[in-house]
N, C-alpha and C positions, 0 to 999 in steps of 0.2 A: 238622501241617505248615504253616510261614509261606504264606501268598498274596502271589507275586512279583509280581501284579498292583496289591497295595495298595490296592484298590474304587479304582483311577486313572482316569477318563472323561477318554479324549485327543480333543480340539477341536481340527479342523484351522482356519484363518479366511483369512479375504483380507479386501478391501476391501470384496467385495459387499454386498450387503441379506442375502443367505441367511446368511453367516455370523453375522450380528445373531440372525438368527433362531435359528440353530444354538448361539449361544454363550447365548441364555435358556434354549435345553430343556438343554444338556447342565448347565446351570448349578441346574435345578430337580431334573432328573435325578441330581445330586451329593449333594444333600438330603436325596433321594430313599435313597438308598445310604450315605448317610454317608461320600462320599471325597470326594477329593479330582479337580479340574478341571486338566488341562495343557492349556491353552492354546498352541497351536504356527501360527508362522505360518512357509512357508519360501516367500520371493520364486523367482516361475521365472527360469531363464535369460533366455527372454522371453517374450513375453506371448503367452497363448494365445487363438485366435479368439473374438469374444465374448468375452471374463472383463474385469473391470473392475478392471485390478491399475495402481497408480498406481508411477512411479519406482520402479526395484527399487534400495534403497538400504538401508542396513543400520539409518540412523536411522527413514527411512520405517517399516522394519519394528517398531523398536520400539514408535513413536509409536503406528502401530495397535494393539497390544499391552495397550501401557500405558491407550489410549483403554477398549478395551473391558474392559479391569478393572474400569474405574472405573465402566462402566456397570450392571458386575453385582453388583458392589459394595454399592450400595444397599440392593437387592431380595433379594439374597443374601449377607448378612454372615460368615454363619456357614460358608460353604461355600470354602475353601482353594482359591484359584488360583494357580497356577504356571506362569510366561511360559519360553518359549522359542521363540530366532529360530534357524533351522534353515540349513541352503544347500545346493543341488546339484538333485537329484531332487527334488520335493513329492512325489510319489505313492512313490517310494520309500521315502525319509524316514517318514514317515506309516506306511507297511505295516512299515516295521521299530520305529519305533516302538510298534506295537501289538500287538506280542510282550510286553508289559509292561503294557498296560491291560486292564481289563474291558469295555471296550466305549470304539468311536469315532464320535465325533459331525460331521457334514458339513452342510452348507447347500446347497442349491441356487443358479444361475449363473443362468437364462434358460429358456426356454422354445424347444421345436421340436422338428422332426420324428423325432430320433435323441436315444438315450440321450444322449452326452457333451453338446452343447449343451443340453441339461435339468439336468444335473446338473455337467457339466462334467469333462473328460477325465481329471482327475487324482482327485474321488471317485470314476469309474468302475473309476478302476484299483485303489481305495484299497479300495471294496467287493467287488471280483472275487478279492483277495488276501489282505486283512489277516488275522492271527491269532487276533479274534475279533469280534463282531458289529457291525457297523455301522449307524449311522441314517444316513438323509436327512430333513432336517427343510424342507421347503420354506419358500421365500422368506415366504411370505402363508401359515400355517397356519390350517386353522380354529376357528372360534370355538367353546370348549369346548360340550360337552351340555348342553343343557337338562335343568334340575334334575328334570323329570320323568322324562328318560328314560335310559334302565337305560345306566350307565359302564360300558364294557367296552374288553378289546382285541381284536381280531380275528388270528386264526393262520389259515394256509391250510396245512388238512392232508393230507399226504401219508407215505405209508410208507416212508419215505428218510432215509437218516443226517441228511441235513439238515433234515429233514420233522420227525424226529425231535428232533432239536436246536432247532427253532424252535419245536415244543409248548412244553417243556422251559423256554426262556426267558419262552413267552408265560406260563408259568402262575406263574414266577417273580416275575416282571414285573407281574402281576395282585395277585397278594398282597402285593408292595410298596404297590401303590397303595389295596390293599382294595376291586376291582372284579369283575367275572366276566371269563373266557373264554370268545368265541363261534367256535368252532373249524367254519369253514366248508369244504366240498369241494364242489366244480362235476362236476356227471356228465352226461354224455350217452350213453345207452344205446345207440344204433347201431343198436338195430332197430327195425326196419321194424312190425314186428306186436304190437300193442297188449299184447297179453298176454304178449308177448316181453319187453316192454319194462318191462312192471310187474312182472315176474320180477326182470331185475335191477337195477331200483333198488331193488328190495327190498334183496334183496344187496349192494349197496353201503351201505344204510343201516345195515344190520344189522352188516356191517362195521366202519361207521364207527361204530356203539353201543361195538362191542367195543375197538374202540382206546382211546379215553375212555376206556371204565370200566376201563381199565388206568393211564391217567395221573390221571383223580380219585381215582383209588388213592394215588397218590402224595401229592398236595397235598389230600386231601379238605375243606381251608377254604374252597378256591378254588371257587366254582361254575363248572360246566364246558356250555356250550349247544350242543351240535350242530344245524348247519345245512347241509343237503344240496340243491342249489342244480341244475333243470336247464339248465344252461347252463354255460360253457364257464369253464376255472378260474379264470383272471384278472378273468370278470366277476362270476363267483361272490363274489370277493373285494372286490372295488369295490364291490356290492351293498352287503353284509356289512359294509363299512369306512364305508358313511355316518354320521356322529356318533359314529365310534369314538374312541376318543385314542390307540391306535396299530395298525398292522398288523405282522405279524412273520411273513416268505417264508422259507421255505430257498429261496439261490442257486446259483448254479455257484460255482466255486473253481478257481482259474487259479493254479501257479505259474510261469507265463509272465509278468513282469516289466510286460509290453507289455497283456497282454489286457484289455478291460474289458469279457467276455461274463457275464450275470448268471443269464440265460434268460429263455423269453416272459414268463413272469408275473410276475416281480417289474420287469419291462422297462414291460410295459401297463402294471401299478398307478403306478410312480413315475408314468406318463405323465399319467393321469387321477384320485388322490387328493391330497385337502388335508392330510390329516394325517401325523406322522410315518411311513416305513417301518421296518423294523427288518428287517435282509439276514442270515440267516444262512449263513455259507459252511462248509466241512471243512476244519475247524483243520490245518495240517500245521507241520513242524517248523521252530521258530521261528529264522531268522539272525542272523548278528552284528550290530547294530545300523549303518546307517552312522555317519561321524563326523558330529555335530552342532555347530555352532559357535554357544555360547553368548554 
């Protein structure tokens, strides 16, 4: 059976810095996967708080387009980009367009106290919705791992469709790259009495052995590190994510149009890591595309 996806990595951009940043991983990421980059820029109606969108004009929009081609161009010869200037909704636009890709690439807007001014209101909407996985590649990512120490991704694991779904990627993901997975869990045992409490983490450990060793089942090339963390699960994660190259959450999934609820932890990590996230939400059934104006 054809793949209607076509390995497509849809780049949303704006004017910002994040998009800069956003359009070199989805650009290495393409390499990565052998597809093809759709580059999509769709000017707002008007300008939303914070964002740093210049005249919304339809040549504007190319210019930027055409600019960052040319930047990736270079660095990436071999990897197929495809321009489209979009209109109406962005965060629409974008969620329907992702009915067609294998995964969508975002940048970060700013910085503050609340998801949307972090990420900015239209990724919010675009990772709470879209049809399948989405990055946030922050503005200022950090600087890869030092050669000594061990390349990995980071998945936060959880028994949930989407728990499950973002192993799934993480290990996929891993073997593209030829790294390991360190598949961490945050527990807090809740009691009170020492020997209570080493009961079950025990149990949770042991748990989280058995999960594993059902998905290095799967991928057995991928080496797979369990890390069981006292402490709470987003710091679990944040831990776990120092010197990683990516993180990979299951989110919420919202088919409310408007929503950009994600939940706490993939909420904290965006808040406080340098490196990509990777959202994963519960696919649901893909809509008609809106009309795009090429």
């Amino acid at each position: 059976m054809d793949n209607p996806t076509g390995g497509r990595i849809l780049l949303g951009v704006d004017h910002s810095c994040g998009a800069r940043a956003a359009a070199g991983w989805a650009a290495a990421e393409g390499r990565l996967r052998g597809g093809t980059v759709l580059m999509v820029h769709v000017p707002p109606t008007r300008p939303e708080p914070r964002a740093s969108w210049l005249p919304v004009t339809g040549s504007a929009g190319w210019l930027l387009l055409d600019e960052l081609a040319l930047e990736l161009a270079q660095p990436y010869p071999d990897v197929p980009v495809e321009l489209l200037l979009g209109h109406g909704d962005p965060a629409g636009t974008l969620t329907d367009l992702s009915a067609l890709a294998e995964l969508v690439v975002l940048g970060t807007t700013g910085a503050g106290s609340n998801l949307t001014s972090l990420i900015g209101s239209v990724s919010a909407r675009v990772a709470a919705q879209a049809h399948c996985p989405v990055v946030i590649v922050p503005e200022q990512p950090a600087l890869p791992p030092a050669r000594t120490a061990e390349r990995t991704v980071v998945v936060g694991v959880s028994d949930t469709a989407t728990g499950r779904a973002a192993m799934r990627f993480a290990l996929d993901e891993a073997g593209r790259r030829g790294v390991s997975v360190t598949a961490v869990r945050g527990w807090q045992s809740g009691a009170n009495d020492p020997a209570a409490a080493e009961e079950s983490t025990g149990r949770a450990a042991a748990h989280l052995e058995t999960l594993l060793a059902y998905w290095q089942r799967q991928l057995p090339e991928v080496a797979v590190r369990p890390m069981l963390l006292p402490t709470h699960p987003a710091q679990a994660v944040l831990q776990a994510a120092r010197g990683a190259e990516l993180v990979v959450l299951g989110a919420h999934h919202s088919d409310n149009p408007w929503s950009s609820r994600l939940g706490p932890v993939p909420q904290a990590v965006l808040h406080h890591t340098s490196c990509p996230v990777v959202l994963i939400g519960t696919p649901h059934r893909a809509l008609f595309p809106q009309p795009v104006r090429v």
